[in-house]
C-alpha angles and dihedrals in degrees: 000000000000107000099186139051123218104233112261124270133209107247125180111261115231132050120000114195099211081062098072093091121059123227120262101203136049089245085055105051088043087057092050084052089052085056090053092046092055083042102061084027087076102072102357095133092048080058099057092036088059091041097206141157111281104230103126082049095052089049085049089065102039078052106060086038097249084128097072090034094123099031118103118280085230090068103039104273130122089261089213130140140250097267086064101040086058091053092054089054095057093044085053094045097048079060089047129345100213096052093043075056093056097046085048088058101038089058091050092058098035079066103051102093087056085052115056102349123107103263087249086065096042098056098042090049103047086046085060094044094050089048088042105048086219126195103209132201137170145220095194096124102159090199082063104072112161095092103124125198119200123204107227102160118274097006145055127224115194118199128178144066138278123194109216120041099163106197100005084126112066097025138107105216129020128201117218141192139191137156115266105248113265095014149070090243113120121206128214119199139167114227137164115275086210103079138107083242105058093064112183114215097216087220097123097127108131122132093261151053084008097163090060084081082218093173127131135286143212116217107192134168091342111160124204132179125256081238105058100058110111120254100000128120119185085357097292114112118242107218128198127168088247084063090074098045091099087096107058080034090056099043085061084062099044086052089042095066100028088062091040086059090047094049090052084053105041081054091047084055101049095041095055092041082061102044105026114017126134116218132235129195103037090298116138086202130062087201088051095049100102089211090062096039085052092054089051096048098047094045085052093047093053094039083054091050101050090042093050082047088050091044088053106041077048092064095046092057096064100076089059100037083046085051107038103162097037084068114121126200094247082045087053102044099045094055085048096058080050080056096054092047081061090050098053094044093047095042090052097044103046101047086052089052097043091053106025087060089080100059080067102040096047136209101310084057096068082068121135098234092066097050091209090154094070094075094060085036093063098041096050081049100065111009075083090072099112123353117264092211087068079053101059100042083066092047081051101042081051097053097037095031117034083235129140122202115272107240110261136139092285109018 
């Protein structure tokens, strides 16, 4: 396990021509990650200062081929699995959080066709994808439900509005999802993101992630054909329990760029403690000071911790995602309840990191012109996603009861 991170060191933006061949081995994509981490560490608090849209970042990953990391090697992808892809979005969020959230999301939704789409879907849409180089978001909020899909033929036309799109903006495909008029039936579909009726509300303003550009949409008038929603034949959905594991999948993700935030934190503290700590206690050192050594050591400990879990519960993962219609529901439920384990672990630590840096740190430290209060910032923002409590009653029902979550849109 590396235990340390080399500081972060300005890079020029653009192509790189060491880039032009893509890595072969797992090793070898997470160290390109670690590139585009040193790359947006550079100037990542001047980002989210400025508070701009990401597009020079986004071309930075389609660049160095992050983009196509999941996608099969027949296609042109990097034909790798989940466990790694988790690794590269904590390398890229220990550069920037938003964009390692980005890239976290864009893989969730560049899955999605092998995930609940007909095999016939999924291989003609990673292949796209794969050509295409394609960024993916979503507006597929489940707490918005006044997307409507009407049936006309052989079409669908989806009208209606989601709040939060992270990443539709500067995306090339989005993937959308409303209710079928007059029934309970959702449909999931992949659109461009470049049309008059995909219309972006510019309202993302809140006090994190702010580069992950996570305001609303309108979806109006959008048609889709029959043939391109994901998972029906002859209109009628095809269900399977590997269908629902967006969401364990998702919670990794969640855990992969928080800690990457953390990480990036938990470095920031230590190298300001070395280089421009005041000291307390009649030390002439802050690194000397046992109260401070004490604060480090217990905020690694627990970091260590959390990533080794992720890097388990990843690996559990891969006999259902290599399998993915041989997944049971019991399957299923029982690595979800792994999953909110994750959840709980990540939320707790990172928040303690994010906030306890700064009682070794001190007072000149809260400055403005470090932006140290972006980290916690970012965290607070999205470890709410949804609430952990909700997260420890299944890991309870599972101990005391023998129950596994019912699939829904967050267990």
């Amino acid at each position: 396990m590396t235990t340390t991170q080399q500081p972060p060191a300005r890079a020029e933006a653009g192509p790189r021509p060491e880039w032009a061949t893509r890595p072969t081995t797992p090793e070898g994509w997470i160290e390109r990650a670690r590139q585009v981490g040193q790359i947006l560490a550079a100037d990542d608090a001047e980002r989210d200062a400025a508070n701009k849209t990401p597009y020079s970042e986004i071309t930075l990953i389609k660049e160095s081929g992050l983009a196509g990391l999941l996608l099969p090697a027949e296609h042109g992808g990097g034909g790798l699995e989940w466990p790694t892809a988790y690794k590269v979005i904590k390398e890229v969020s220990f550069g920037d959080g938003s964009i390692g959230h980005l890239l976290g999301y864009h893989y969730m939704w560049n899955w999605v066709p092998a995930a609940i789409g007909t095999p016939e879907q999924t291989a003609r849409l990673e292949a796209e994808s794969a050509r295409g180089n394609w960024i993916m978001a979503g507006a597929v909020n489940a707490r918005d439900k006044d997307v409507v899909v009407r049936d006309e033929g052989d079409h669908l036309v989806f009208n209606g509005k989601k709040t939060f799109s992270t990443g539709v903006k500067v995306s090339d495909r989005t993937v959308i999802e409303g209710v079928l008029e007059g029934t309970d039936t959702h449909v999931v579909a992949i659109v461009p993101t470049d049309q008059p009726g995909l219309v972006k509300l510019d309202n993302w303003d809140n006090m994190g992630q702010r580069l992950t550009e996570s305001g609303g949409v309108n979806l109006n008038d959008i048609r889709v054909p029959w043939s391109d929603a994901l998972g029906f034949v002859d209109k009628k959905f095809q269900p399977r329990p590997y269908g629902t594991m967006n969401v364990p999948t998702g919670q990794v993700i969640f855990a992969s760029f928080w800690l990457g935030i953390a990480k990036r934190a938990l470095h920031e503290a230590s190298e300001y403690t070395r280089t421009k700590g005041t000291a307390w206690g009649g030390y002439e050192r802050t690194v000397d000071e046992p109260r401070v050594l004490d604060i480090i050591g217990d905020l690694t400990a627990k970091l260590w911790a959390v990533e080794a879990l992720v890097d388990q519960v990843a690996e559990e993962g891969l006999p259902l995602h290599r399998d993915p219609y041989g997944v049971t529901e019991r399957m299923r439920g029982e690595y979800k309840i792994r999953t909110a384990a994750v959840k709980i672990a990540a939320d707790s630590v990172v928040l303690e990191i994010t906030n306890r840096m700064f009682e070794v740190t001190g007072a000149r430290s809260t400055a403005s012109k470090y932006g140290y209060d972006r980290f916690w910032r970012n965290v607070r923002t999205h470890t709410v996603h949804d609430p952990v409590p909700y997260q420890r009653q299944e890991i309870g029902a599972f101990q005391l009861r023998d129950e596994v979550p019912t699939p829904g849109w967050y267990s």
